[in-house]
C-alpha positions as CSV (number, residue, x, y, z in Angstrom):
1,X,-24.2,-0.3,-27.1
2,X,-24.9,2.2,-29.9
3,X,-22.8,2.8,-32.2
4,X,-20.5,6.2,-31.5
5,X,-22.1,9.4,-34.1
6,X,-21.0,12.5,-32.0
7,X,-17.4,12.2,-30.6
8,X,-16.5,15.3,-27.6
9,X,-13.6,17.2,-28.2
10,X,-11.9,15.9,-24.4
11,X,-12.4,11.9,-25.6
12,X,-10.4,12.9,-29.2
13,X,-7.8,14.8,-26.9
14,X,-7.2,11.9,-24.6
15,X,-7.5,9.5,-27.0
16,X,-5.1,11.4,-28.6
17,X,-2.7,11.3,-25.7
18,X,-3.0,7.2,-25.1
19,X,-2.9,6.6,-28.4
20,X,0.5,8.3,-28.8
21,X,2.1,6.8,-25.7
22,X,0.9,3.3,-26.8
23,X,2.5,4.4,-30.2
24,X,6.0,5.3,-28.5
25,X,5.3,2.6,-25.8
26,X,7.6,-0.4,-26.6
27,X,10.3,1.8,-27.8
28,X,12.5,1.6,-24.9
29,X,12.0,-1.7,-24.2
30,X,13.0,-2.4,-27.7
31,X,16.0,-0.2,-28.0
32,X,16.8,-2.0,-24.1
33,X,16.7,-5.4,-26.1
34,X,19.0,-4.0,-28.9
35,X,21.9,-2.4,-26.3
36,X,21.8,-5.6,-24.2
37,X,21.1,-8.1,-26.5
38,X,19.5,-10.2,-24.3
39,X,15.8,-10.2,-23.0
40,X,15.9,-12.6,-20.0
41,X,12.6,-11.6,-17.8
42,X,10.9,-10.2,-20.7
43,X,8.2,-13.3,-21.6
44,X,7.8,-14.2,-25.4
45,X,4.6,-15.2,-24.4
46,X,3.6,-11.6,-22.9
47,X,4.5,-9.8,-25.9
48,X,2.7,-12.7,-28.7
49,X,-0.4,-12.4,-26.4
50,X,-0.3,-9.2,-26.4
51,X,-0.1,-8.4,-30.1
52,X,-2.6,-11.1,-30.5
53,X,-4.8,-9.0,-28.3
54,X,-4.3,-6.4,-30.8
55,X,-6.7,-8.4,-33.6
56,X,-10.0,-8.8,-31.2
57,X,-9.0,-5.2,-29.5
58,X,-9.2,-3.2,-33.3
59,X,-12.1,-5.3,-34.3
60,X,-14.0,-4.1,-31.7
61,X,-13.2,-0.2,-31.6
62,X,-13.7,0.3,-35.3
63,X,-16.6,-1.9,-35.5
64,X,-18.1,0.4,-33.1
65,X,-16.8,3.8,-33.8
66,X,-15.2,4.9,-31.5
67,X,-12.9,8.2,-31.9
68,X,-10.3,7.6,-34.1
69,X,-7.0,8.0,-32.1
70,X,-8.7,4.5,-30.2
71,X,-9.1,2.7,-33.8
72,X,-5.4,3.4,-34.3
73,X,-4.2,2.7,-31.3
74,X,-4.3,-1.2,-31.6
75,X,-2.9,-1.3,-34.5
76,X,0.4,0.4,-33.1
77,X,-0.1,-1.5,-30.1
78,X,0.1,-4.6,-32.1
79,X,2.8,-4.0,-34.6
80,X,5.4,-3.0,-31.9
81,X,4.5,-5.9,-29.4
82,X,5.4,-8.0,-32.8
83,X,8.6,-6.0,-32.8
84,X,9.4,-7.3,-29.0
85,X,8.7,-11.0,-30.0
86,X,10.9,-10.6,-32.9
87,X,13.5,-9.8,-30.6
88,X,13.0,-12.6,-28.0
89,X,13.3,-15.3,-30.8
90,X,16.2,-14.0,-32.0
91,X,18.3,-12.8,-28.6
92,X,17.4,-15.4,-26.2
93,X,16.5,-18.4,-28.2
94,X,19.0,-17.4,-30.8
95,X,17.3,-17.8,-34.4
96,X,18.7,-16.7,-36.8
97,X,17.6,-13.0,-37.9
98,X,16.1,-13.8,-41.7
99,X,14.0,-16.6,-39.9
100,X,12.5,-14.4,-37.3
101,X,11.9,-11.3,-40.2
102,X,10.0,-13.8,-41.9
103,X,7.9,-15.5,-39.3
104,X,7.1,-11.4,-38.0
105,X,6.1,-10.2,-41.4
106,X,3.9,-13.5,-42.0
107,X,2.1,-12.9,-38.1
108,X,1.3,-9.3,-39.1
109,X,-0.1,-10.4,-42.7
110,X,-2.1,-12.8,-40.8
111,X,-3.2,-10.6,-38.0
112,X,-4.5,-7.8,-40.6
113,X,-6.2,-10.5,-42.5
114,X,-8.0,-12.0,-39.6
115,X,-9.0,-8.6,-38.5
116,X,-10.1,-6.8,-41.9
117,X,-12.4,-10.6,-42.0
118,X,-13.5,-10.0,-38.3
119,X,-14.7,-6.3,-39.6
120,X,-16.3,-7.2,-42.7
121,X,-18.2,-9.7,-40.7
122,X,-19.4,-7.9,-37.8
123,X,-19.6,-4.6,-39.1
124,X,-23.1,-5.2,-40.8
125,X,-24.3,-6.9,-38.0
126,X,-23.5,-4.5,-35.2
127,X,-25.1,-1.9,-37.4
128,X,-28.3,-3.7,-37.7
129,X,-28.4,-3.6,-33.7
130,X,-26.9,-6.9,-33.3
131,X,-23.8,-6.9,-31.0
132,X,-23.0,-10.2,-29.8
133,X,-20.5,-10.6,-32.3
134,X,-18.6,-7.3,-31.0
135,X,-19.0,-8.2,-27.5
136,X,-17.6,-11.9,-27.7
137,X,-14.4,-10.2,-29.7
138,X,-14.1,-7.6,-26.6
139,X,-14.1,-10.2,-24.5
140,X,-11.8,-12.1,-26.0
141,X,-9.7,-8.8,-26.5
142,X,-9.9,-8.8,-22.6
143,X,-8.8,-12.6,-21.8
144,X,-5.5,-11.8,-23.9
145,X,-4.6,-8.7,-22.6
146,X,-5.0,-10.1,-18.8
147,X,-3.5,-13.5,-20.0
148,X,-0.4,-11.6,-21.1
149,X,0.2,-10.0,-18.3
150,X,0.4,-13.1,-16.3
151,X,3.9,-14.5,-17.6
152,X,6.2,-11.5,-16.0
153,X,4.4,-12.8,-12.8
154,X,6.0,-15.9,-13.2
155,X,9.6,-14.6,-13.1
156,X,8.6,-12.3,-10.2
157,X,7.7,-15.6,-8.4
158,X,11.0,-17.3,-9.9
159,X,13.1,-13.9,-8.8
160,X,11.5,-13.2,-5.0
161,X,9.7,-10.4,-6.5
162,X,12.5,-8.9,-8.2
163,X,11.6,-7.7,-11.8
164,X,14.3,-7.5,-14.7
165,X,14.3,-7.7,-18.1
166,X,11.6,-5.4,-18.6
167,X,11.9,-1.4,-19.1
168,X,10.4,0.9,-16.2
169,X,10.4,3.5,-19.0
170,X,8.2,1.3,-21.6
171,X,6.0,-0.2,-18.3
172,X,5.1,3.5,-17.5
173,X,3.8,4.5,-20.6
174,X,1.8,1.6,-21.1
175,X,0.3,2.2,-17.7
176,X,-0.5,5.7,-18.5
177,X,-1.5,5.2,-22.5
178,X,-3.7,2.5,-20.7
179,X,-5.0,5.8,-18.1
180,X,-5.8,8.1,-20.8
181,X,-7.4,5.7,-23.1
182,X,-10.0,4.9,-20.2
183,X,-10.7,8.5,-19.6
184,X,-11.4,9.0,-22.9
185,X,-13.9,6.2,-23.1
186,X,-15.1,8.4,-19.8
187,X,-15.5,11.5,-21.8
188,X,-17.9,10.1,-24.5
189,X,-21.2,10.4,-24.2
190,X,-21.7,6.5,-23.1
191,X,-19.4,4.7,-21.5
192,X,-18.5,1.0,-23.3
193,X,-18.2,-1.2,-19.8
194,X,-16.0,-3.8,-21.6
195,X,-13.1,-1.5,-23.4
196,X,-13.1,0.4,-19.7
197,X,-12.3,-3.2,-18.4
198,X,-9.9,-4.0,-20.7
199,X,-8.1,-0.9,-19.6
200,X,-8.6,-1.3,-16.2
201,X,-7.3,-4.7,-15.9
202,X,-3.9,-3.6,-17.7
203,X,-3.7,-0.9,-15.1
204,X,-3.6,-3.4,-11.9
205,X,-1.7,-5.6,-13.3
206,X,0.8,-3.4,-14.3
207,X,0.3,-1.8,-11.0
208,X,1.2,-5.7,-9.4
209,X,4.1,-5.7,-11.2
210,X,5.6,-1.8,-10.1
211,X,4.5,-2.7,-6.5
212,X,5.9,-6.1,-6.4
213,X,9.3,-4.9,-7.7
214,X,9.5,-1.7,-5.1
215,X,8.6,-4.2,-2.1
216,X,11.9,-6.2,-3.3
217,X,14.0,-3.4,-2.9
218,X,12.7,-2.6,0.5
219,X,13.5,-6.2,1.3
220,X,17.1,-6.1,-0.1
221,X,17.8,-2.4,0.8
222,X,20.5,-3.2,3.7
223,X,22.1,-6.0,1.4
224,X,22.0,-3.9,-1.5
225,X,24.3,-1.4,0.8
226,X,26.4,-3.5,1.9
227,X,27.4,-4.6,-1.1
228,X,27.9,-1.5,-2.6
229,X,30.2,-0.5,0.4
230,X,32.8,-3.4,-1.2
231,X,32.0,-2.5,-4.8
232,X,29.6,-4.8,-5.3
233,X,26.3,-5.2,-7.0
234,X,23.3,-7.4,-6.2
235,X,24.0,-9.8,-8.7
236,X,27.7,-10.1,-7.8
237,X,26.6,-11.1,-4.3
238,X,23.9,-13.7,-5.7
239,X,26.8,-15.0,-8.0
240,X,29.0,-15.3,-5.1
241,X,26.0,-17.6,-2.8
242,X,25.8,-19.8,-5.9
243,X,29.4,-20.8,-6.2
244,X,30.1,-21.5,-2.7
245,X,26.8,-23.3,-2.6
246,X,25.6,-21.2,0.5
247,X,22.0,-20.6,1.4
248,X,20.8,-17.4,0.4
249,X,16.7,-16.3,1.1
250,X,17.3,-14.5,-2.2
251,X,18.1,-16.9,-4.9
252,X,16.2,-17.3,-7.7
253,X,13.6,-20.5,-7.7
254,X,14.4,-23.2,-9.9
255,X,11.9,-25.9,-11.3
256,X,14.0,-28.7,-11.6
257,X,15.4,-29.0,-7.9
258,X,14.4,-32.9,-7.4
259,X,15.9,-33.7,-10.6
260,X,19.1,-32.3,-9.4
261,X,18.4,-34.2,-5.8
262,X,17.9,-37.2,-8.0
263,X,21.4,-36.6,-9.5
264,X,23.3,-35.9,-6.4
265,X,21.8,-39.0,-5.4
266,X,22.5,-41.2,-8.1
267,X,26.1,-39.6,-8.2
268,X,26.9,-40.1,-4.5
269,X,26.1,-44.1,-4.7
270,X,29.3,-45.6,-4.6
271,X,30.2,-43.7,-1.4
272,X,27.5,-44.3,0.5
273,X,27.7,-45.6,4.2
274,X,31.6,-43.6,3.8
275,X,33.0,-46.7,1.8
276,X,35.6,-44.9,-0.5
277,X,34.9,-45.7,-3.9
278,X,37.8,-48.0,-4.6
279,X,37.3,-49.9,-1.5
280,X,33.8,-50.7,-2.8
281,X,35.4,-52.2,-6.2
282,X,37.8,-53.8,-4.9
283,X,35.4,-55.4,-2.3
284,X,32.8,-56.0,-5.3
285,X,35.5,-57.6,-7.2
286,X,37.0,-60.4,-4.2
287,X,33.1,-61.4,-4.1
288,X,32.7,-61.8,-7.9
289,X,36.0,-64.2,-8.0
290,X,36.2,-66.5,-4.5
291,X,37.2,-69.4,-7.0
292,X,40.2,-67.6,-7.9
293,X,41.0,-66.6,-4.6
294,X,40.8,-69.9,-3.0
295,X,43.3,-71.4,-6.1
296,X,45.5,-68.6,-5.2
297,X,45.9,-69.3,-1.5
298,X,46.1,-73.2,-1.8
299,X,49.0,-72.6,-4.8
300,X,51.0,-70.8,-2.2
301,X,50.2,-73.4,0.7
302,X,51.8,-76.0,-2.4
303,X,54.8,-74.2,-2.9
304,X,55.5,-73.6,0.5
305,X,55.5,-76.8,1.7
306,X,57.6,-78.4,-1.4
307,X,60.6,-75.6,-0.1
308,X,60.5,-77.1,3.0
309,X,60.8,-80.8,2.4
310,X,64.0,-79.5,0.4
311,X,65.4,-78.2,2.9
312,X,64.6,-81.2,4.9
């Protein structure tokens, strides 16, 4: 693809628009990290994928010129995804905060350097009409963004479709920043196939993801009521199922079943066949000592007999 010279006014203006809400995006998820302290649901690995994406993904819209609300627009995209892994370190896996401000700093001084090199490199090359360079970047820009994407799929599985963790507030405006952006790439005057892919494929994901979470409530809509009739919240009644150790078509997935099977197994030994457990020792024990048994009963046999000829 030639390189963009004359940009139309309607690709700055929504270019404008996507690059502002993927400016802003994160924001609420962030500050949703900060009031809860906690991001259970919310994949590290989404967010480092994603501001990983940010490298190949600014590579490739500067290289070729495109309007310069998309140039920026990685770079935000990238910075406050960092932001969001900063967080996970340090609220769910608990690192200490100067560790995790200086493994973010170090990932953004790496990322600009990786990316400046990248432009540097390719920028001469695309110019002279050579553009396999740009398009493997774009495609690699296109494997992370999809890539990262795929993780909050993995707690939908693990939750029954239920999403948490993750703000409806930041999803929408990366859904639509992801929108505008690809109808400003509409409004030039050529259409880059790969950049409208990488924009289209965070659209249906995302879309999964608001689907898969609606269907869920649909699912637990009469349980949901219920529950709230006695003051109760989903969660409560989950909490409740787990205690008492009752089935419930609900309850989260875990991964290590059969090494809790195993357990139970291992721990329910010395019952088995309904032989109390000190039974079983005392059993075990009378077949570790017949010698000492046998002495026992012949001393009494002995002593017995030695009262009677006494008597006698």
């Amino acid at each position: 693809m030639a390189p963009q010279q004359d940009i139309p006014v309607a690709a700055n203006v929504l270019g404008t628009i996507g690059t502002i809400l993927w400016c802003v995006q994160t924001i609420p998820q962030i500050w949703t990290n900060w009031r809860t302290k906690k991001t259970d649901g919310l994949p590290g690995s989404m967010m480092y994928l994603w501001a990983l994406c940010g490298v190949p993904f600014g590579t490739y819209n500067i290289v070729q010129r495109f309007n310069y609300p998309l140039q920026v627009q990685p770079q935000a995209f990238m910075a406050l995804c960092l932001v969001n892994w900063c967080q996970i370190l340090h609220y769910h896996r608990r690192w200490v905060l100067w560790k995790v401000l200086l493994i973010g700093v170090a990932n953004v001084a790496v990322f600009a350097g990786v990316q400046a090199a990248l432009i540097v490199t390719l920028q001469p090359l695309y110019d002279a009409g050579n553009g396999t360079g740009v398009l493997v970047v774009g495609i690699i820009a296109n494997i992370l963004l999809a890539f990262g994407l795929l993780p909050p799929y993995g707690e939908i599985w693990k939750r029954r479709g239920r999403v948490i963790g993750i703000n409806f507030v930041f999803l929408s405006m990366d859904w639509l920043g992801a929108f505008f952006s690809l109808m400003s790439l509409a409004a030039q005057n050529s259409f880059d196939v790969l950049g409208g892919v990488l924009y289209i494929v965070c659209i249906l994901l995302e879309s999964g993801i608001f689907l898969s979470h609606m269907i869920w409530l649909l699912r637990t809509r009469k349980l949901r009521k219920e529950g709230a009739l006695r003051g109760k919240t989903f969660d409560n009644i989950l909490a409740e199922h787990e205690e008492q150790g009752l089935p419930f078509k609900f309850a989260e997935r875990k991964f290590s079943k059969v090494k809790e099977k195993q357990n139970d197994v291992e721990m329910s030994t010395p019952r088995r066949n309904g032989d109390p457990e000190g039974q079983t020792r005392q059993h075990s024990a009378v077949k570790a000592n017949p010698k000492d048994n046998t002495e026992g009963i012949t001393n009494n046999a002995r002593a017995a007999e030695t009262k009677t000829r006494e008597k006698t």
